[in-house]
Z-matrix of the N, CA and C atoms (Angstrom, degrees):
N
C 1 1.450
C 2 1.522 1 111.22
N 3 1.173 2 110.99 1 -39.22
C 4 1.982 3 121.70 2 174.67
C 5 1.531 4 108.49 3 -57.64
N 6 1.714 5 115.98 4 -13.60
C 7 0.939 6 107.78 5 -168.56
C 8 1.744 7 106.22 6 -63.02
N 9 1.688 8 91.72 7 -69.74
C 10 1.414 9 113.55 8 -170.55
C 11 1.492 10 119.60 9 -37.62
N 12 1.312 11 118.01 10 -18.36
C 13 1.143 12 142.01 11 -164.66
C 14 1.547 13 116.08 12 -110.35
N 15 1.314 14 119.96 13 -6.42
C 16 1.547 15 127.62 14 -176.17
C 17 1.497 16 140.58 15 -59.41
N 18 1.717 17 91.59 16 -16.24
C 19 1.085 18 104.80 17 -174.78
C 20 1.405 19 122.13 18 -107.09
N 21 1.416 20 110.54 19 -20.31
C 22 1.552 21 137.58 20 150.35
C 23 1.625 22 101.09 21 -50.08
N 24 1.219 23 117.85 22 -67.30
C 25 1.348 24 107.19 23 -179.35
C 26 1.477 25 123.48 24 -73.89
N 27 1.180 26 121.88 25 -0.04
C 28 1.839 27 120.75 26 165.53
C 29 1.991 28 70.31 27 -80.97
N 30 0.879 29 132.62 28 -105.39
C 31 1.756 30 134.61 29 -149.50
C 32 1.465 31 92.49 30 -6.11
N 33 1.338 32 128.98 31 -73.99
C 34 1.573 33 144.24 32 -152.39
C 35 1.671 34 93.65 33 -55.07
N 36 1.319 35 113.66 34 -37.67
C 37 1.202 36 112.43 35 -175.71
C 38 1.756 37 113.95 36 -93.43
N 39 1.079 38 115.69 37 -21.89
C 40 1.540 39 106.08 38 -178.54
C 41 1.913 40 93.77 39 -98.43
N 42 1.202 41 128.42 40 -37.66
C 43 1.696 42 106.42 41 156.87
C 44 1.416 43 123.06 42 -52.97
N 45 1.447 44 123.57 43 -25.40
C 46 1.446 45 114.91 44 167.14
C 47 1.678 46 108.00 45 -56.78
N 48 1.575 47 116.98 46 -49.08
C 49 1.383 48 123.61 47 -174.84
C 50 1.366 49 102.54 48 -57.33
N 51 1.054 50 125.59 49 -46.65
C 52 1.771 51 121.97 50 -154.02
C 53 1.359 52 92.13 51 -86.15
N 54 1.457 53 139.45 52 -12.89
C 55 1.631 54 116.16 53 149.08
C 56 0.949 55 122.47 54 -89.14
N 57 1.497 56 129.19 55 -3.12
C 58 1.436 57 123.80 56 -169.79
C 59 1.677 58 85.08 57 -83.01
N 60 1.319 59 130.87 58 -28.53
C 61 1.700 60 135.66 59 -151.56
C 62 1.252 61 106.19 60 -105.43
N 63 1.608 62 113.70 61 -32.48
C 64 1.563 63 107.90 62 134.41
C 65 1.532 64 151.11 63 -12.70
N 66 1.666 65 90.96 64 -84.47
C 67 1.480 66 99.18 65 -171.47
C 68 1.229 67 127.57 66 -70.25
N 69 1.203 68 117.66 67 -7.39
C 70 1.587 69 96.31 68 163.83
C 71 1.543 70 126.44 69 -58.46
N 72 1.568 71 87.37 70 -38.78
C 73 1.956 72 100.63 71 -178.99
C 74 1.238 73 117.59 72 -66.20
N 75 1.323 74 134.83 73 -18.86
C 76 1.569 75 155.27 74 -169.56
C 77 1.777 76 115.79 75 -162.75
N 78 1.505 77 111.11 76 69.38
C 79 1.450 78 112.01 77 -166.46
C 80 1.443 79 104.56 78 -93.41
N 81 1.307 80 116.61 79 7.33
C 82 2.012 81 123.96 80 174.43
C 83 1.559 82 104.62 81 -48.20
N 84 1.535 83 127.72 82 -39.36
C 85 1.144 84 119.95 83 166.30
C 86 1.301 85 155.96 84 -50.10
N 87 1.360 86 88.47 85 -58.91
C 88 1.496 87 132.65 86 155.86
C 89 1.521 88 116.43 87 -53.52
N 90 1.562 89 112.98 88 -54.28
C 91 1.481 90 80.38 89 175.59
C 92 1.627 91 117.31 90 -103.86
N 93 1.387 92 111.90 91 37.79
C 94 1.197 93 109.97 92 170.03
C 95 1.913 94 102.95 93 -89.91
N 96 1.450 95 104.11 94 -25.20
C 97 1.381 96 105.75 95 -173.81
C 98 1.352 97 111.69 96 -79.12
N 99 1.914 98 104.14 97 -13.34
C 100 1.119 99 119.50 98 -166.57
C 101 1.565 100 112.43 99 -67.26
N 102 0.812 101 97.23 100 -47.45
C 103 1.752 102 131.92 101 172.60
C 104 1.278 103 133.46 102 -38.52
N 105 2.104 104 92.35 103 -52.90
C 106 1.779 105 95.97 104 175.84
C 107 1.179 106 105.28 105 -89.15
N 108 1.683 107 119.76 106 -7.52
C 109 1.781 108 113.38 107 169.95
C 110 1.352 109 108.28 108 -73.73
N 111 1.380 110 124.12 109 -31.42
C 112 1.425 111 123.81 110 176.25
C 113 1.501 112 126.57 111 -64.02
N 114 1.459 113 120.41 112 -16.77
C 115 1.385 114 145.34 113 -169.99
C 116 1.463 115 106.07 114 -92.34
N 117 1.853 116 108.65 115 -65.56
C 118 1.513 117 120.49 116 166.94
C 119 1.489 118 101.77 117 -48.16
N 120 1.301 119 137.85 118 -56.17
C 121 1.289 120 118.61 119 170.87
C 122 1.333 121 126.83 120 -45.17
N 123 1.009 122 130.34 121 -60.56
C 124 1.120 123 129.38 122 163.45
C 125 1.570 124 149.57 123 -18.23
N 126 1.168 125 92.40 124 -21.12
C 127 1.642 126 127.31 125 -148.49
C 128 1.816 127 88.99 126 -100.56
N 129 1.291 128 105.77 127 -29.45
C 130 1.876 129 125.89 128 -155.85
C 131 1.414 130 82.71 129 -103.03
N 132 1.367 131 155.88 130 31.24
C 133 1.345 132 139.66 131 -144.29
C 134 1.512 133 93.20 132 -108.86
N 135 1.854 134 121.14 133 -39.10
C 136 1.258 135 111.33 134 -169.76
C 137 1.718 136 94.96 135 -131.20
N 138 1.127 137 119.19 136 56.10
C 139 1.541 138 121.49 137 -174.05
C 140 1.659 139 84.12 138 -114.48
N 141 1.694 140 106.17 139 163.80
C 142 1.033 141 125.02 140 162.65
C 143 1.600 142 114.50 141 -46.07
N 144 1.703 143 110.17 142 -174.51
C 145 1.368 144 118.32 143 164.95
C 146 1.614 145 114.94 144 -95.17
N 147 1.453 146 113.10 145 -11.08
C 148 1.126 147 123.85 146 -164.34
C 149 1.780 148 94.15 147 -100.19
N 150 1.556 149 117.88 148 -48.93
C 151 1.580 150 118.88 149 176.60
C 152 2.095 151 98.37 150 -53.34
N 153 1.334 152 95.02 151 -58.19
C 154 1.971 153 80.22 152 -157.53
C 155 1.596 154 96.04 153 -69.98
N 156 1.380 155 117.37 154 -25.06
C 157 1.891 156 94.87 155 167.33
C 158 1.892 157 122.83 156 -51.34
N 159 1.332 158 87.44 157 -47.06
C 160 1.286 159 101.93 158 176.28
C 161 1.759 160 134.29 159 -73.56
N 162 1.416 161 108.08 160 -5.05
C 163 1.133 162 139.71 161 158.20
C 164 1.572 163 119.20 162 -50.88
N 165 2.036 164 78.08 163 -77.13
C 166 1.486 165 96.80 164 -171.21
C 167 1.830 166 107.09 165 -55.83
N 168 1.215 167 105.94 166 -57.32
C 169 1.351 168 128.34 167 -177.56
C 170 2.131 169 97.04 168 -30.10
N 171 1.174 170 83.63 169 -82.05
C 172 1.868 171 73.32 170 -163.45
C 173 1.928 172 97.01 171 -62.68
N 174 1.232 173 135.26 172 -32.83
C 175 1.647 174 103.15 173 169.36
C 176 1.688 175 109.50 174 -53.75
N 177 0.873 176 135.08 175 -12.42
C 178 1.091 177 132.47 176 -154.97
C 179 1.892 178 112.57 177 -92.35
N 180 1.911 179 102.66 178 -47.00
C 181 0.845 180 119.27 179 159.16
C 182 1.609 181 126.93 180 -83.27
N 183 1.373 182 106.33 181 -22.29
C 184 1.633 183 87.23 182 148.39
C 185 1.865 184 144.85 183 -72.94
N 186 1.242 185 84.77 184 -20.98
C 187 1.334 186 113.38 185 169.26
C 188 1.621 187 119.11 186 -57.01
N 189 1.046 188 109.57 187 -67.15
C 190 1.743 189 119.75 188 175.27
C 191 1.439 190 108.13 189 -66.43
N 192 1.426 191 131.65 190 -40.03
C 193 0.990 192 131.62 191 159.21
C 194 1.385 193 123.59 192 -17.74
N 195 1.731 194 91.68 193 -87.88
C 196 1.310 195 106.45 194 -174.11
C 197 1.615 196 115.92 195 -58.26
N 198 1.490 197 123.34 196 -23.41
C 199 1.262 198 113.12 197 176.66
C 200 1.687 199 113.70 198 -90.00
N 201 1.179 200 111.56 199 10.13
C 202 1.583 201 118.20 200 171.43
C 203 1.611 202 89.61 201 -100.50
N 204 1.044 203 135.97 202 -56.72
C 205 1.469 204 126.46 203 -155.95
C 206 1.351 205 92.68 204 -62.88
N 207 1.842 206 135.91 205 -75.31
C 208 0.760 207 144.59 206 -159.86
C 209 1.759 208 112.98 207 -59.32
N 210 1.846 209 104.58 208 5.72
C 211 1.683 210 100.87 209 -179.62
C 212 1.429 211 99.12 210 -66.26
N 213 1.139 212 140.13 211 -34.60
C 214 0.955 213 150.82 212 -128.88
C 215 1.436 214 105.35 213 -83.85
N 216 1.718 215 118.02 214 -24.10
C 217 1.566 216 132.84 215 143.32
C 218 1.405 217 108.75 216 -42.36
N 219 1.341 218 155.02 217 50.00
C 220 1.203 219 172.04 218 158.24
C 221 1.991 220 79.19 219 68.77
N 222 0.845 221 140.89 220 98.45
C 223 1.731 222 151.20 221 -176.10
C 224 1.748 223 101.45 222 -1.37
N 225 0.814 224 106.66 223 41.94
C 226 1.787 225 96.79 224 -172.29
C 227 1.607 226 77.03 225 -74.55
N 228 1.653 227 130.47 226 -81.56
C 229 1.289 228 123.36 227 -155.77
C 230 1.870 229 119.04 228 -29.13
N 231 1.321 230 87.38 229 -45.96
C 232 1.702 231 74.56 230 -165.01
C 233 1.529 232 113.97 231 -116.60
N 234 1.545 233 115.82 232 32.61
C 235 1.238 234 138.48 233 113.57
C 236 1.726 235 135.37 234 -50.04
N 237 1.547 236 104.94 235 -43.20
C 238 1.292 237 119.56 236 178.72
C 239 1.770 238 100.30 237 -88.89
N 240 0.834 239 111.05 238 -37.40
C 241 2.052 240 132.79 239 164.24
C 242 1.990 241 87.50 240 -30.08
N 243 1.525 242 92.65 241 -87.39
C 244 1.553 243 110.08 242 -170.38
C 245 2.013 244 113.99 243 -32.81
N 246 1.741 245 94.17 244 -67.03
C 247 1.528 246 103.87 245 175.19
C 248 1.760 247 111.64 246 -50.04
N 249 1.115 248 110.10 247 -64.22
C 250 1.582 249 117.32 248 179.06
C 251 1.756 250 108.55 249 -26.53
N 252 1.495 251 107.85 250 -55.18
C 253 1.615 252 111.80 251 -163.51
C 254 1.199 253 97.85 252 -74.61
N 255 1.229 254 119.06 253 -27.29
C 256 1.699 255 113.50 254 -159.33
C 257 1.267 256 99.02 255 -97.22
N 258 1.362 257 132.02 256 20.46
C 259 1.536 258 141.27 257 162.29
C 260 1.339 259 87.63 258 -110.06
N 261 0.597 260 140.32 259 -91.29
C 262 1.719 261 126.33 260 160.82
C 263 1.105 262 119.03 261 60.01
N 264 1.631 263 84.53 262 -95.40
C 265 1.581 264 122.00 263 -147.93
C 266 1.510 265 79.80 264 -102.21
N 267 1.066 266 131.29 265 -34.57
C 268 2.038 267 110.31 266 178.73
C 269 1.288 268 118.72 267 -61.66
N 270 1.839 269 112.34 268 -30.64
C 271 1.093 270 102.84 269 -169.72
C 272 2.047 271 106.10 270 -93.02
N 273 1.128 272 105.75 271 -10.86
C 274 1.366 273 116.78 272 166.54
C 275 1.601 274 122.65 273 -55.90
N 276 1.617 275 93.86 274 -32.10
C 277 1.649 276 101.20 275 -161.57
C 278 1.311 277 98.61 276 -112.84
N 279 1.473 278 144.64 277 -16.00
C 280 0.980 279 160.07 278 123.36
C 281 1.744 280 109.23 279 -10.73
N 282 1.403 281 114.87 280 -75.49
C 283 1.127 282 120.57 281 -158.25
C 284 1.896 283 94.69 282 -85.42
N 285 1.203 284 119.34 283 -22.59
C 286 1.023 285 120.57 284 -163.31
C 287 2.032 286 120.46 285 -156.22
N 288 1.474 287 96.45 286 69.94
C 289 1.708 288 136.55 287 -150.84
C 290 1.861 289 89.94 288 -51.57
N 291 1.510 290 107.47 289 -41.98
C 292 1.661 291 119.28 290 -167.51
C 293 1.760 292 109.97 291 -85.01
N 294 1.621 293 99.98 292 2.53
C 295 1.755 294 95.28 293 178.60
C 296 1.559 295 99.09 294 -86.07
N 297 1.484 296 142.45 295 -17.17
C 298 1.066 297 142.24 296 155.24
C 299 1.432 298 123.11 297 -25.80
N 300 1.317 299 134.29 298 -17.18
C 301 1.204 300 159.22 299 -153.90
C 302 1.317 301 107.60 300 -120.77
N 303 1.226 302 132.26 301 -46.75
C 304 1.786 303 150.19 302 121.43
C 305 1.709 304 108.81 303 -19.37
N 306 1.481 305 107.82 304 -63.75
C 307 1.715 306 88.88 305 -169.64
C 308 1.369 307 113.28 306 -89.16
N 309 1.453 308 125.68 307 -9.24
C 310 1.369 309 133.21 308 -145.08
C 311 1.689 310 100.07 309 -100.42
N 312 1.157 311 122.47 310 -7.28
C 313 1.770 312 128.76 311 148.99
C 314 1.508 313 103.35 312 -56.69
N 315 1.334 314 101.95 313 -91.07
C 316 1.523 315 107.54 314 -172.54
C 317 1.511 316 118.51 315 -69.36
N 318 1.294 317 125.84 316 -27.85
C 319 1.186 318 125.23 317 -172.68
C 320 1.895 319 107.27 318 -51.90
N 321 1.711 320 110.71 319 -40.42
C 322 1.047 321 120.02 320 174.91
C 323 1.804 322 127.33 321 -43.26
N 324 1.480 323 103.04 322 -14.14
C 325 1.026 324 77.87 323 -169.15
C 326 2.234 325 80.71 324 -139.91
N 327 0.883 326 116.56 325 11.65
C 328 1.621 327 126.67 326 -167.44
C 329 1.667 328 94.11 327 -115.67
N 330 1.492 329 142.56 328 -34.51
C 331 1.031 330 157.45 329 170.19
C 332 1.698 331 101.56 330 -59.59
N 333 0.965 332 123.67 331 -64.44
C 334 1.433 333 127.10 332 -159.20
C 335 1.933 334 97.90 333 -76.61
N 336 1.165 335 123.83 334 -21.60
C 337 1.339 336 139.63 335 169.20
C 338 1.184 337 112.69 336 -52.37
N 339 1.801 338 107.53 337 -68.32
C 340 1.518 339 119.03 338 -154.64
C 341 1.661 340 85.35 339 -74.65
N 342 1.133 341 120.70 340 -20.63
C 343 1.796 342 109.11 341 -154.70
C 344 1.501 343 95.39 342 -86.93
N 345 1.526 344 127.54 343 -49.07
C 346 1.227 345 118.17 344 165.05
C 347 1.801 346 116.87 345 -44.22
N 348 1.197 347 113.56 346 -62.81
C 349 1.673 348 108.35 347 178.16
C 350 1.711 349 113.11 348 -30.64
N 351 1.460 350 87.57 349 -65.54
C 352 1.766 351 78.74 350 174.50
C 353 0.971 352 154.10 351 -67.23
N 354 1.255 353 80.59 352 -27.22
C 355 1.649 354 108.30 353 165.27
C 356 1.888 355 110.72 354 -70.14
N 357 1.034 356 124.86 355 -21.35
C 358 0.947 357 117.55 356 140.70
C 359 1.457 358 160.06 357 -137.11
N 360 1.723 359 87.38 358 37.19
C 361 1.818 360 102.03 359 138.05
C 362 1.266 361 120.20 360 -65.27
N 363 1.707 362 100.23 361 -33.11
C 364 2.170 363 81.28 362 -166.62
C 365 1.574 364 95.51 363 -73.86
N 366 1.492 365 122.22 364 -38.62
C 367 1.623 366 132.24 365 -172.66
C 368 1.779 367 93.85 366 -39.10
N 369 1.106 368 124.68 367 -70.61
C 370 1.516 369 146.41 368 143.51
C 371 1.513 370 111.73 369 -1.18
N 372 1.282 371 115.33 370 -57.39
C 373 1.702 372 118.08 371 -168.61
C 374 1.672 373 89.13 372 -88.82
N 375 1.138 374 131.80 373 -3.68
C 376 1.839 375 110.34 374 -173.52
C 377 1.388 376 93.08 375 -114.60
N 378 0.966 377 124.39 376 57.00
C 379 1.887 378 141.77 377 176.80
C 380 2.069 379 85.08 378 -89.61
N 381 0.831 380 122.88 379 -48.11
C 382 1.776 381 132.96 380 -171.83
C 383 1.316 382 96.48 381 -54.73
N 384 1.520 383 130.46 382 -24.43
C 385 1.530 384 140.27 383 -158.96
C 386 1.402 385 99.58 384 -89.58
N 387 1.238 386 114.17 385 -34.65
C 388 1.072 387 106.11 386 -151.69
C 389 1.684 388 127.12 387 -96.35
N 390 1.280 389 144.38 388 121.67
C 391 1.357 390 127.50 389 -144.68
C 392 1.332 391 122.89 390 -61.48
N 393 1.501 392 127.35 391 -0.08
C 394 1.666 393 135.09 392 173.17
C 395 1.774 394 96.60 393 -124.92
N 396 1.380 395 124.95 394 54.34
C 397 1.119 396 118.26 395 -162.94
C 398 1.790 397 109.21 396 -36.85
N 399 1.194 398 126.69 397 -47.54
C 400 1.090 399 129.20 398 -123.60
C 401 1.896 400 96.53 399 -87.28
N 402 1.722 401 87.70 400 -38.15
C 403 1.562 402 111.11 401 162.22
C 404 1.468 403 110.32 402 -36.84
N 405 1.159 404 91.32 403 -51.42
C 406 1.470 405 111.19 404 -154.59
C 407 1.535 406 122.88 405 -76.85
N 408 1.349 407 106.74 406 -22.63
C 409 1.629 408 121.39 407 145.69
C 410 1.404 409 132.28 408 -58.72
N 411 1.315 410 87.59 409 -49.12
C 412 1.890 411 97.86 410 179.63
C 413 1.390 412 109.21 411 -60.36
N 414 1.431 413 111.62 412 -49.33
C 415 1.621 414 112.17 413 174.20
C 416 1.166 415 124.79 414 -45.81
N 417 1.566 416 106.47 415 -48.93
C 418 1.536 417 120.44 416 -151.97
C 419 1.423 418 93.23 417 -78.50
N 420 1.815 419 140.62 418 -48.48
C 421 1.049 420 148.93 419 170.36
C 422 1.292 421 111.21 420 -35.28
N 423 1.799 422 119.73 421 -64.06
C 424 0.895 423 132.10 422 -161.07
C 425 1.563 424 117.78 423 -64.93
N 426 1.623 425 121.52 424 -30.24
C 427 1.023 426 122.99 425 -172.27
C 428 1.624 427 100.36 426 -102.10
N 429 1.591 428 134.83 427 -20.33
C 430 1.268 429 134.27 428 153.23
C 431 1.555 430 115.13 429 -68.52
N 432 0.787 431 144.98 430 -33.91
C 433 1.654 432 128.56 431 142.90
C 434 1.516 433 135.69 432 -51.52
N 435 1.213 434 106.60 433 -10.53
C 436 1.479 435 114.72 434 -168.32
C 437 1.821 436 84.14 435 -103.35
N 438 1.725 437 120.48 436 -44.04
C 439 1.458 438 104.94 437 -178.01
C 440 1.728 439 103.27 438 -70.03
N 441 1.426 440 128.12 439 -33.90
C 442 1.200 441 120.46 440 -172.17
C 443 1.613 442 100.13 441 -54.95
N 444 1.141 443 144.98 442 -73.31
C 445 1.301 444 157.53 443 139.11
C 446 1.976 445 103.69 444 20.32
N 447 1.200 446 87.18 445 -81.45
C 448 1.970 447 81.02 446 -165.61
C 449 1.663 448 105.24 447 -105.88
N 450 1.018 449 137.21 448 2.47
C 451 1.363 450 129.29 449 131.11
C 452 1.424 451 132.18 450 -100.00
N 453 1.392 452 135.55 451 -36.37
C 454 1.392 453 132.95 452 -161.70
C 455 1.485 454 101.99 453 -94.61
N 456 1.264 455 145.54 454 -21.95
C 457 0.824 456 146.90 455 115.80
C 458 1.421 457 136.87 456 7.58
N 459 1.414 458 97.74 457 -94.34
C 460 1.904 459 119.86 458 174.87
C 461 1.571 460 101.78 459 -65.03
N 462 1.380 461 131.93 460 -23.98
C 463 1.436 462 109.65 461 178.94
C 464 1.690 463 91.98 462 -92.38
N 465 1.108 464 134.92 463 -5.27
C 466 1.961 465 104.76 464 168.94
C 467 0.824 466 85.77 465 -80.75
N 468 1.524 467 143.38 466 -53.43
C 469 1.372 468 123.08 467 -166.74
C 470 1.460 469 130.71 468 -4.04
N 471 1.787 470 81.21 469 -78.45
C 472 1.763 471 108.16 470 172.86
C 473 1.291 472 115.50 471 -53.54
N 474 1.434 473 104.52 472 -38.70
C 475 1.847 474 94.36 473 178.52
C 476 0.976 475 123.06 474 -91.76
N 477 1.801 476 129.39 475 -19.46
C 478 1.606 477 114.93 476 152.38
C 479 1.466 478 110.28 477 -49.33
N 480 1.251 479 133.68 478 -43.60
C 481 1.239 480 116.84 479 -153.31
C 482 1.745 481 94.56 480 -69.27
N 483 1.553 482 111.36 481 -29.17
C 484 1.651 483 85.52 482 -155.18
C 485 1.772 484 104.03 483 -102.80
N 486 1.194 485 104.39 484 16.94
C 487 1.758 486 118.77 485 163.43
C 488 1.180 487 102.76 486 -96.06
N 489 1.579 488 130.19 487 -47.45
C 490 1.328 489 114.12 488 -179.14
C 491 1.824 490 108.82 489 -59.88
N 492 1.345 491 125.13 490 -42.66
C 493 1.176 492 127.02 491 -179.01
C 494 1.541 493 113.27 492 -55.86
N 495 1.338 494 116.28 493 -44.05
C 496 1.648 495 127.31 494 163.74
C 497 1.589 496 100.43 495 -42.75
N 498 1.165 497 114.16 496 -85.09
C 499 1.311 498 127.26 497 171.99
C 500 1.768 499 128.30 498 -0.93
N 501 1.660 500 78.34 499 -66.76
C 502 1.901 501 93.49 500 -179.19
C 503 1.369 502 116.73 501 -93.49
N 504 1.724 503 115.82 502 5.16
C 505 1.460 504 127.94 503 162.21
C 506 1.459 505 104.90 504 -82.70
N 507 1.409 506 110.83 505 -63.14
C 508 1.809 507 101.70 506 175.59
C 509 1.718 508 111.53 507 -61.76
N 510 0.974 509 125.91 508 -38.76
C 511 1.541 510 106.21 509 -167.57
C 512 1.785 511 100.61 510 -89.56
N 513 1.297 512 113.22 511 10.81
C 514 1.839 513 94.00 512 172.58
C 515 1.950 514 116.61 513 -76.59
């Protein structure tokens, strides 16, 4: 099913790059996003390991969600999803080269997640492309919910748990 969809997700993934390669040159974005992640963190400051796993976990899966459902707006959302984070994380790593070490636990396995999701919302939003469009939604939905389900899913899993564990190691 990743097949049909592979090339949507190199996009999801090379718009993640072109903001990460971005933000240094224009980081006004970035650290405005920077900011409300710094706040939402915050919030997790004296919660269990099991609450901020479980935190992160469903923002996480609401998140990809909604920018897979809403690909279906020809993928603008989770195209702009992809660029947005990857201003992100440039201006994160930019200002702060050793937080790489921070995302690169979980990122390993929460990275390859978000990039599939978006990668196929936009796969998702070019249903208009396709010569039975309408067909061509139902499919594309149907078999991107079924991967959100038993892969995109089970890998936040793994990576809430091991950000929340990051998490409740730095803030003890």
């Amino acid at each position: 099913m990743l097949r049909e969809a592979r090339g949507c997700i190199l996009a999801a993934v090379l718009l993640f790059g072109l903001g990460a390669v971005l933000a240094p040159l224009y980081p006004a974005p970035g650290l405005r996003l920077a900011e409300a992640l710094f706040e939402m963190a915050q919030t997790l400051h004296d919660k269990s390991l099991l609450e901020i796993a479980l935190a992160i976990f469903v923002r996480n899966v609401l998140a990809v969600s909604t920018a897979l459902l809403l690909g279906v707006g020809l993928g603008l959302l989770p195209a702009a999803a992809a660029l947005l984070n990857g201003w992100l994380a440039g201006v994160v790593l930019a200002d702060q080269p050793r937080a790489v070490w921070m995302i690169l636990p979980h990122g390993v396995f929460e990275l390859p997640a978000v990039f599939m999701a978006w990668g196929l919302g936009i796969w998702c939003g070019l249903w208009v492309t396709a010569p039975a469009p309408f067909a061509a939604l139902k499919q594309r939905l149907g078999k991107s919910l079924w991967l959100l389900l038993v892969l995109i899913v089970p890998l936040l899993g793994v990576a809430a748990l091991i950000e929340g564990a990051l998490i409740a190691w730095l803030t003890a």
